[in-house]
C-alpha positions in Angstrom: 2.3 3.1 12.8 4.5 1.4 10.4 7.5 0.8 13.0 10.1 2.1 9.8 12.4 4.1 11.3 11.7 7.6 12.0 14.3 10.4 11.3 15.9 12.5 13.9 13.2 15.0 14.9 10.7 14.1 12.8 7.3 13.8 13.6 5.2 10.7 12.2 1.7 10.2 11.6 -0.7 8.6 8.9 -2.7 9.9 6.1 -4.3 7.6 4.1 -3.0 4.5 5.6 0.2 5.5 4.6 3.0 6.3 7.5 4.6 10.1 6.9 6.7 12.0 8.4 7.0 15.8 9.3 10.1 17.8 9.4 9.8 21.3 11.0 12.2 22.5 8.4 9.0 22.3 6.2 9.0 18.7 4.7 7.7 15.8 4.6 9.0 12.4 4.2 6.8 9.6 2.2 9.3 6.2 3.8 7.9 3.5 1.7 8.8 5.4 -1.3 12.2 7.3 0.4 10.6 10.5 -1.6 11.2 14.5 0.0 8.3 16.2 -0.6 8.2 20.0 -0.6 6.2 22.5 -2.0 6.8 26.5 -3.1 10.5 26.8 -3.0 10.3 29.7 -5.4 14.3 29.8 -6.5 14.7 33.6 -7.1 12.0 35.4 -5.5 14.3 37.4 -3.1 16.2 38.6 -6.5 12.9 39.1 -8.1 11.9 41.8 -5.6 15.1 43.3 -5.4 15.7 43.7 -9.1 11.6 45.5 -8.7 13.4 47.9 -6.1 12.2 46.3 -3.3 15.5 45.6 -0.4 15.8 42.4 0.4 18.9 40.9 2.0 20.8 38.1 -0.5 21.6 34.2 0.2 18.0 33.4 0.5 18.5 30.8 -2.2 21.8 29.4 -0.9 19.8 29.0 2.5 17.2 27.3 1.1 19.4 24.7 -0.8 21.2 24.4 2.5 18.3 23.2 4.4 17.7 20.5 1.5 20.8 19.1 2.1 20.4 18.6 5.9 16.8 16.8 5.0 18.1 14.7 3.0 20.8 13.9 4.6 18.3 13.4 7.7 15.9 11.5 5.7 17.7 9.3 3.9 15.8 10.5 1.0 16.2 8.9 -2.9 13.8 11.1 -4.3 12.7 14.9 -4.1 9.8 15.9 -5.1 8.8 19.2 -5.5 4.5 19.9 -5.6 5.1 23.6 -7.4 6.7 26.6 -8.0 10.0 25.7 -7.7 11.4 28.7 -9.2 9.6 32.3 -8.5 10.3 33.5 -11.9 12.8 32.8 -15.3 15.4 30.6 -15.3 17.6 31.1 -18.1 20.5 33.5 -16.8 19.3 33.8 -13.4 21.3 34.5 -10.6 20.3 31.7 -8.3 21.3 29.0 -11.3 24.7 28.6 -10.0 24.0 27.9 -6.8 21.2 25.2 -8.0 23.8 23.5 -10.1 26.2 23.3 -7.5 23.9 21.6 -5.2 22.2 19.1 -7.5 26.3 18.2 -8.4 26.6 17.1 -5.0 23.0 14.9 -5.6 24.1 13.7 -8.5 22.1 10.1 -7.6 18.9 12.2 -6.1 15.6 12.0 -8.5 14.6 15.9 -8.5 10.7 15.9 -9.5 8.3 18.6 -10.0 4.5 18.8 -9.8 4.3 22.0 -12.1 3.0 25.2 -10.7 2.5 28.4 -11.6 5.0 30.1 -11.3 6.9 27.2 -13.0 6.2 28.2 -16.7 9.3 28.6 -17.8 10.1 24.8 -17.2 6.7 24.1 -19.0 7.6 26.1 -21.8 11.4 24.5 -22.5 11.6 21.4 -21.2 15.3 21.3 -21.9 16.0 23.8 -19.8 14.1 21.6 -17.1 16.8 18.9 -17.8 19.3 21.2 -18.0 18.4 22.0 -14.3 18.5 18.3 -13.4 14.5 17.9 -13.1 12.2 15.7 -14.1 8.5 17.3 -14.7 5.2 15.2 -13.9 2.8 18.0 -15.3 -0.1 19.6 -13.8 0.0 16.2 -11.3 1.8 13.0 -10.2 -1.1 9.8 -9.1 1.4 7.6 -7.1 -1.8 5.8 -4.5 -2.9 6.6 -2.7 -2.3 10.1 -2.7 -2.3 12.2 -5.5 0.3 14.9 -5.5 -0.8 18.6 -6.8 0.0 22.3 -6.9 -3.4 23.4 -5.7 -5.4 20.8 -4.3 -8.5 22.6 -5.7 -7.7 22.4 -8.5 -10.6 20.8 -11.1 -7.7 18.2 -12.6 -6.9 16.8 -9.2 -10.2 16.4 -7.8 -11.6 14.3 -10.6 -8.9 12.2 -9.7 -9.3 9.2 -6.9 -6.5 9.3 -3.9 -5.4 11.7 -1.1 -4.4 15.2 -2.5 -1.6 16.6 -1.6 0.0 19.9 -2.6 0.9 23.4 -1.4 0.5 26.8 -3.2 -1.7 28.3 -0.2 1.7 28.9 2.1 -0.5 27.5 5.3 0.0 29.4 8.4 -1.2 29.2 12.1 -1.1 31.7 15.4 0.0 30.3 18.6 -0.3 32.4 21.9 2.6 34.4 22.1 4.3 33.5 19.0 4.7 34.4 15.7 2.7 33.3 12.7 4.1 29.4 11.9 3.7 28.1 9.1 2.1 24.7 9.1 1.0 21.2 7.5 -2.5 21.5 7.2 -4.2 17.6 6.9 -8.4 17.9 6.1 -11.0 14.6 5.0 -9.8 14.2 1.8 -6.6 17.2 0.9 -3.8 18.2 2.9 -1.0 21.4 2.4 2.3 21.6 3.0 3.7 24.5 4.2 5.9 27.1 1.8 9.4 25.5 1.6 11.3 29.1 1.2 11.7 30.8 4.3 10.5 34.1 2.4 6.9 33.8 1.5 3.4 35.4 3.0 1.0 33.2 4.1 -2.6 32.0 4.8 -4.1 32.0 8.1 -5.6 28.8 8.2 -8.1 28.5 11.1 -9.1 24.9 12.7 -12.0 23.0 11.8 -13.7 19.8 13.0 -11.8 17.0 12.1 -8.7 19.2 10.7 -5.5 18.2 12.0 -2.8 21.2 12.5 1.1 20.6 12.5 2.7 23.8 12.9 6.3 24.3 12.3 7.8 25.9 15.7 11.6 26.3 15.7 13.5 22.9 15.7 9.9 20.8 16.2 6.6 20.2 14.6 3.9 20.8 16.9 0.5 18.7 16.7 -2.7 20.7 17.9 -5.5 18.9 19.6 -7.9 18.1 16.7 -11.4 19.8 17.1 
């Protein structure tokens, strides 16, 4: 390991060659470049259903935005970067823009990056709304070696390109006796997921193979399975 100084219940390991570490808050800190990564935070989705008619409690945003603060605040983080679907649906006059404005004002210094996804085709379409929100957009990928940050790590754009992928869109999940699905870093050969950031999202079972290595995200730690 690197010997850089590991946050407060963080979990570190390598990928790549490169030291990272694992928040169980659904996060993942890249030290040598002090960037945040998260993936799916999808801003919105709670009001999305309930304006569909579907009853959904409110503050889901506001608790999100909350747990951003304590990582970086945790992580010592100058960067966030986002790997997709940041928002859930529209952005111009949506309900949760208030409560994004009022938390990037108190990160005023805090580079906010996004790996477009799609759900994030509003921000595609008017990138001055994107800078209105306080983001800066990479596109369909961001090569920072040796990884090579994505949406969907399948995806035919990323794959032609050389490095570690890394994104998220898949919401990874595991089953542990006698507990709830957790949702989980997922690290294969040559991809790895990160979990969905928003505490409201579905998720895929993901079940171990050889040489896989599962992190699930149990309440207050991250959990490393044996590898197969």
């Amino acid at each position: 390991m690197s010997g850089a100084t590991v946050a407060d219940g963080a979990l570190e390991i390598e990928i790549a060659g490169e030291p990272l570490q694992l928040f169980a808050e659904r996060a993942l800190l890249w030290p040598r470049q002090r960037a945040l990564v998260v993936a799916d935070v999808h801003l919105g989705k709670a009001q999305h259903f309930r304006e569909a008619g579907i009853a959904l409690p409110r503050g889901g945003t506001e608790h999100d935005l909350g747990r951003l603060d304590g990582l970086i605040k945790a992580s010592g983080a100058t960067r966030l970067l986002v790997l997709g679907d940041l928002l859930h649906a529209g952005a111009r006059d949506a309900p949760w823009r208030a409560a994004w404005q009022a938390w990037r004002a108190r990160h005023p210094t805090l580079s906010v990056e996004l790996v477009g996804g799609n759900h994030d085709r509003a921000l595609r379409a008017a990138p001055e709304l994107a800078r209105t929100l306080g983001l800066h957009l990479h596109g369909a990928l961001l090569h920072a070696p040796p990884f090579v940050f994505v949406h969907d790590v399948n995806d035919a754009v990323a794959v032609d390109v050389a490095g570690y992928r890394l994104g998220g869109h898949l919401h990874p999940v595991v089953r542990l006796p006698g507990l709830p699905r957790l949702p989980a870093f997922v690290f294969a050969r040559d991809a790895g997921l990160l979990p969905a950031f928003t505490a409201f999202a579905g998720g895929l079972p993901i079940a171990p193979s050889p040489g896989m290595r599962l992190y699930p995200c149990a309440p207050g730690a991250v959990v490393a399975l044996p590898v197969t």
